[in-house]
C-alpha positions in Angstrom: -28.0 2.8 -38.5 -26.6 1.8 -34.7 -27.6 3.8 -32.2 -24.4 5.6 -30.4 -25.0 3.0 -27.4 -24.8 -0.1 -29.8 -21.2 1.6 -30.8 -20.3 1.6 -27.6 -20.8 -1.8 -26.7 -19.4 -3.0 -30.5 -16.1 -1.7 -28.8 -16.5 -2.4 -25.7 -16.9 -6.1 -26.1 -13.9 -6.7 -27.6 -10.7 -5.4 -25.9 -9.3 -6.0 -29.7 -11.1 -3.7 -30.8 -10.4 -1.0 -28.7 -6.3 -1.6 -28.7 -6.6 -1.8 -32.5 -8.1 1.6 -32.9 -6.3 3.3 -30.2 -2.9 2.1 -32.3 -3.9 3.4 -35.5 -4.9 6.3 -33.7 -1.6 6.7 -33.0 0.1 5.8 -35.5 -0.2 3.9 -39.0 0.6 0.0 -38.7 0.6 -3.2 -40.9 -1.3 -5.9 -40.5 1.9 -7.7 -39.0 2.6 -4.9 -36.6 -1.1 -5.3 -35.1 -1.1 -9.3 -34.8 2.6 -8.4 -32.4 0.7 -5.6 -30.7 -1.7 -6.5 -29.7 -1.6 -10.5 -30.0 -4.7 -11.2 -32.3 -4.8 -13.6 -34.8 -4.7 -12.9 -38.2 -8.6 -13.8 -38.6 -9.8 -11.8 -35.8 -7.8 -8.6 -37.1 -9.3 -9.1 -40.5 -12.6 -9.1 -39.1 -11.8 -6.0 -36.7 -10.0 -4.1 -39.7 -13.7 -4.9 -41.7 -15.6 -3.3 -39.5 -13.4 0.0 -38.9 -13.8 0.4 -42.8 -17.5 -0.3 -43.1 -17.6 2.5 -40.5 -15.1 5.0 -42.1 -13.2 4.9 -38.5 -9.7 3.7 -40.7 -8.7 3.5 -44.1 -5.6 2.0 -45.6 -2.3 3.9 -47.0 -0.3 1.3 -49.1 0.9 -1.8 -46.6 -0.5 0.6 -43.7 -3.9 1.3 -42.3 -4.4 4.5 -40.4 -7.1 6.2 -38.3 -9.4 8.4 -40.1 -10.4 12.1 -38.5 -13.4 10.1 -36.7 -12.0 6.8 -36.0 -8.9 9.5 -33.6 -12.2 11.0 -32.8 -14.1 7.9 -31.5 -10.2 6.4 -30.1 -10.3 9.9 -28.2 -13.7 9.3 -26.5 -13.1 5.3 -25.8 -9.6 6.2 -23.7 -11.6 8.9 -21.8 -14.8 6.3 -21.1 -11.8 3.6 -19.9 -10.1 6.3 -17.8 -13.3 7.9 -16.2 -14.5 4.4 -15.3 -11.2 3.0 -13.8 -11.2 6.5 -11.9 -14.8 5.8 -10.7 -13.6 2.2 -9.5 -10.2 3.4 -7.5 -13.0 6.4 -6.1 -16.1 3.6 -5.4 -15.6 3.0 -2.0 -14.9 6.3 -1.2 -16.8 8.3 -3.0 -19.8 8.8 0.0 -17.3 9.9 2.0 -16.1 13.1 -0.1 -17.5 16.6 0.8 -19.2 16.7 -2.5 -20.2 20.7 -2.3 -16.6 21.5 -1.8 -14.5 19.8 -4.5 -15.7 21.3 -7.8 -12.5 20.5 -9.8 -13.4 17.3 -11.8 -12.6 14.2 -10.3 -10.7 12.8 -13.5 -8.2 14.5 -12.1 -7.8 11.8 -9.3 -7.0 8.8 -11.5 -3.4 9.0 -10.3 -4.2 10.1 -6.7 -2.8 7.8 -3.9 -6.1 6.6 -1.9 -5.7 5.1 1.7 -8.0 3.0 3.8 -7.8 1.5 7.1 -7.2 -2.0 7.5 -7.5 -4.5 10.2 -3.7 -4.3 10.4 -2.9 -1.0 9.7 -6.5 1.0 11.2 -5.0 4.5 11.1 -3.1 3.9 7.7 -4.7 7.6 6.2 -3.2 9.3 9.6 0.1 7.6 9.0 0.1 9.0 5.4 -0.4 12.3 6.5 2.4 12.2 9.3 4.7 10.7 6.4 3.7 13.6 3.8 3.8 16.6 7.0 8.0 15.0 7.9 9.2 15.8 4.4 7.3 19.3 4.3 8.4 22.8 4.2 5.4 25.0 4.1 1.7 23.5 5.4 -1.9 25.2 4.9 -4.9 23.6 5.8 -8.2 24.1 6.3 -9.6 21.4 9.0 -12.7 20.5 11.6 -10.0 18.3 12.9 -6.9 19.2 14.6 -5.4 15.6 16.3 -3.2 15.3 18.8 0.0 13.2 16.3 -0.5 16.3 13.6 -0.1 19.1 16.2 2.8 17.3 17.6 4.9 16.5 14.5 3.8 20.4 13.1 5.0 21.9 16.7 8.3 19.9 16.5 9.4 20.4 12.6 8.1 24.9 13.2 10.4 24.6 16.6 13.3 24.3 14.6 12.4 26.2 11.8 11.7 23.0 9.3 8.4 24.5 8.3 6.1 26.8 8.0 1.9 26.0 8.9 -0.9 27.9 8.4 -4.3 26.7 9.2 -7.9 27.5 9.8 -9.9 25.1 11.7 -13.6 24.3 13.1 -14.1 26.1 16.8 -15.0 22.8 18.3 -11.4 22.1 16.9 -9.4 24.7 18.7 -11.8 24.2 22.2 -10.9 20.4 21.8 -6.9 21.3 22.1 -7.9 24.3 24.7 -9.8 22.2 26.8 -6.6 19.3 27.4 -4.2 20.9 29.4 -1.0 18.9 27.5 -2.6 20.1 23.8 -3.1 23.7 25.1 0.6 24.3 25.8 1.5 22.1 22.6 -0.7 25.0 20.9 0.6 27.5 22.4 4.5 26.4 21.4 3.1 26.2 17.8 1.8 29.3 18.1 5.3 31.4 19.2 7.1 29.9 16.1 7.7 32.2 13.4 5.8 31.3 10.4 2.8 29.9 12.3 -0.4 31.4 12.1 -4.0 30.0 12.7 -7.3 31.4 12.6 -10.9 30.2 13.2 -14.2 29.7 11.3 -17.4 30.1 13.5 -19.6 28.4 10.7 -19.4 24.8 9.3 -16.2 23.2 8.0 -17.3 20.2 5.7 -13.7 19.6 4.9 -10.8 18.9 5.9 -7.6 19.9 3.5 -4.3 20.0 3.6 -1.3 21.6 0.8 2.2 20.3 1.8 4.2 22.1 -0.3 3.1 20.6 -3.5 0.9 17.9 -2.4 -2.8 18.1 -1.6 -4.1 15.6 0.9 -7.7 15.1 1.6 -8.9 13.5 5.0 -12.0 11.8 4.4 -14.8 11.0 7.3 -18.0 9.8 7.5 -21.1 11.5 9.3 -19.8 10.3 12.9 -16.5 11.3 12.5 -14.7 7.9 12.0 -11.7 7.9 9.8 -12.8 6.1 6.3 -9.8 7.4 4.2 -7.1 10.0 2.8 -7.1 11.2 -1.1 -3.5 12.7 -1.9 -2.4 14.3 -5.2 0.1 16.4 -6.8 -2.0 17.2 -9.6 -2.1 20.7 -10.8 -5.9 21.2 -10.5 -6.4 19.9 -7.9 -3.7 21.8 -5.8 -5.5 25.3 -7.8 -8.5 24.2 -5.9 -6.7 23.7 -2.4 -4.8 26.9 -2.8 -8.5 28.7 -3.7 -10.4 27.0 -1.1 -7.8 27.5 1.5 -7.0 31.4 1.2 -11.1 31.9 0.8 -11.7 29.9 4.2 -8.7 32.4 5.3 -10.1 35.4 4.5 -13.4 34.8 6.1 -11.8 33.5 9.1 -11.3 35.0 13.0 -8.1 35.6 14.6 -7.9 33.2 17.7 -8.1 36.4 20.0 -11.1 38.0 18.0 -12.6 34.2 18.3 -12.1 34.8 22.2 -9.1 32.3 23.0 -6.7 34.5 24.3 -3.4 32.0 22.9 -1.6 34.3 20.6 
């Protein structure tokens, strides 16, 4: 008998294969029906249909053949491989840049997630994303060790005239960056006299930086010196759970500016 590995790469080598099972999975089809679907000749589906049999995977149903319970069983676990592996590839050269401790929803749940990188002609394309997700939003949270100068403008403007609403918790190096520059400081503290506005500080370590634009989660990624390597963005319903948890936690364990000694609000 094959060991499960050897079934693995019988399917694997032969993207056939893998379309012809995952359409009989679906649905019962004639021979005909497969050679259109899927654009194999008429040998190489009689070979392919051979070996389903031999392995009990399909069986046929007058001028049909149809999945058995395992062959939808081992279609099931082939789509899920494909999909976890073309999620690994669109995650690979980002993936030492993720704060690994924080995100405990599973990263499947990224395959449709809009990754950007720099590039020599666009080098702050992830900023740009963020600027282009925070003009069409109506309420912001975010947790942060990062608070630039381009967010806290466009988030100062749009909560001036009552476009949105921003709540945020951020690093103390963060806040003492924006304190310390006299232009940031009153930018701040405009931001801060809006209605909706609030903003609090965490004292210990912020691996992360987070943001939930209405519906949208956006992930700034960095690497170990700080330089921008990328943003993750997602409306997925998982991952926004995870934002909204991991944001009100870092919320509630949190200072008030004035109980963090910056005497702004």
């Amino acid at each position: 008998m094959e060991s499960a590995l050897e079934e693995i790469e019988f399917l694997a080598l032969s993207a056939n294969r893998v379309e012809v099972l995952e359409s009989l999975a679906e649905e019962g089809h004639t021979r005909n029906e497969l050679a259109a679907a899927t654009g194999a000749s008429q040998a190489t589906l009689g070979r392919i249909l051979g070996d389903f049999r031999e392995r009990s995977w399909i069986r046929r149903e007058g001028s049909e053949y149809v999945a058995t319970a395992t062959g939808r069983l081992v279609a099931s676990g082939i789509t899920d491989l494909q999909r976890i592996i073309e999620t690994e590839r669109r995650l690979r050269e980002v993936v030492d840049y993720l704060p690994r401790t924080e995100l405990t929803f599973d990263l499947r749940r990224l395959a449709d997630a809009t990754i950007t990188t720099p590039s020599q002609t666009r080098p702050n394309a992830p900023l740009s994303r963020l600027l282009e997700l925070l003009e069409g939003a109506d309420d912001v949270r975010t947790v942060s060790h990062a608070f630039n100068e381009q967010t806290l403008s466009l988030v100062q403007d749009r909560a001036e005239t009552s476009e949105q609403t921003f709540r945020g918790v951020f690093s103390r190096s963060a806040i003492e960056a924006l304190v310390d520059d006299a232009a940031l400081r009153d930018r701040l503290e405009a931001l801060l006299a809006t209605d909706g506005t609030a903003i609090r500080v965490r004292d210990g370590s912020v691996p992360l930086a987070v943001m939930l634009l209405d519906d949208v989660v956006y992930l700034l990624l960095r690497d170990e010196q700080g330089v921008l390597r990328a943003s993750i963005d997602t409306d997925d319903e998982a991952v926004r759970s995870w934002a909204e948890k991991t944001i009100a936690e870092y919320w509630t364990n949190a200072d008030s500016l004035s109980d963090a000694g910056f005497s702004l609000e």
